[in-house]
Structure formats: C-alpha cells, structure tokens
N, C-alpha and C positions, 0 to 999 in steps of 0.2 A: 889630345882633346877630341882630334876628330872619331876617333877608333869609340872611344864612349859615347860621343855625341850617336854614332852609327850603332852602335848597340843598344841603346837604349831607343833608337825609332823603329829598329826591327823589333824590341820587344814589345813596344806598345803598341805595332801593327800585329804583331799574333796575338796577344791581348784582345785586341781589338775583333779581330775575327774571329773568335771563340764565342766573344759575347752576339752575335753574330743572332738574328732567330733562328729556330728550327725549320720554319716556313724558308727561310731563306737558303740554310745552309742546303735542304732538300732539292728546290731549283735550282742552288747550283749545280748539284748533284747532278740530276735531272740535264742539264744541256752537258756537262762532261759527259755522262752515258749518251746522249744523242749524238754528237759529236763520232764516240766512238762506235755504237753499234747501231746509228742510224734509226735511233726512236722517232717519233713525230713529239711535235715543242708543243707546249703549250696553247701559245697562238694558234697553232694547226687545227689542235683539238677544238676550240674554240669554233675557227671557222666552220669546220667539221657541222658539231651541233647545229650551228646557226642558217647552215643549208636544210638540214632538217625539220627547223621547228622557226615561227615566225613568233620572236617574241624578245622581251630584253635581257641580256645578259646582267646578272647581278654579279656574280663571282666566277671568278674562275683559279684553281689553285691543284698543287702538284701531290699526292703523299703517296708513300710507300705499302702496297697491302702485301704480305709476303715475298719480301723483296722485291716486289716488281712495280717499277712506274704508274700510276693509275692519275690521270687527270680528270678532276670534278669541274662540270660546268654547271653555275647554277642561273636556272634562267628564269624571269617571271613571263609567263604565259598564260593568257584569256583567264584573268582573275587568283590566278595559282604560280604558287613557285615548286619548279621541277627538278631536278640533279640529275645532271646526266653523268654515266662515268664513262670516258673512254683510254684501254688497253694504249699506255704509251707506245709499246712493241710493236702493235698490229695497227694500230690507228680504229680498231674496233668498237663502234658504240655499243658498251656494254647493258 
C-alpha cells in the first residue's frame, strides 16, 4: 500500500508542476540561471530602476528574448506608465 500510496503523490506532484504558469515556470528558470551563472534577481532589477526614476512600481516580471533573461519593470511616472527592460546578465538598463 505504501509503494502506491508514494507513487501516486510523486505523480500528482509532477502533474501538478506541469500545470505550473509559464510566468512561473520562467522565474524559476531565471533564479536556477542566477544561481548558477550569477544573473541579477528580479528584486535587483527592481531596485535598479527605482534609483533611477522616482515613481511607482506597477509590474515587474522575468521573460526570455533570445534565450536570454530580460527583466521588465513597469513603473507609473508623472502621469505616464514607463517599461523599463533590464539585461539579467549585465544588470544593464536597457
């Protein structure tokens, strides 16, 4: 009983992270590549912008432009909303 009880939680836990978002399954992505080749996080990029420009953060999120990490910050500023993108690699405001 136990052998099946365990096989069927491992399979409903891969299951389960399949159905996973894409938005998610990317950030994870994203902190295993930092992790290993020492990207800057999300958070970073964040701060990043936010020495830059005085104004409120709306969004901020991870995707992939030709394989490579790109972090969007989207900030509302003096009546306007702005995106900024910055180089996970370089920590770069693009």
């Amino acid at each position: 009983m136990k052998g099946i009880l365990g096989n069927l939680v491992l399979g409903m836990t891969l299951s389960l992270s399949l159905l996973a978002p894409p938005a998610a399954q990317a950030q994870t992505g994203v902190i295993q590549l930092a992790a290993q080749e020492r990207f800057i996080s999300l958070d970073q990029a964040v701060a990043r912008v936010r020495r830059q420009i005085d104004g409120d953060v709306i969004s901020a999120k991870t995707r992939y432009v030709d394989d490579r990490p790109v972090h969007y910050v989207k900030v509302y500023d003096r009546g306007r909303v702005r995106t900024f993108r910055v180089d996970a690699r370089s920590g770069r405001i693009m």
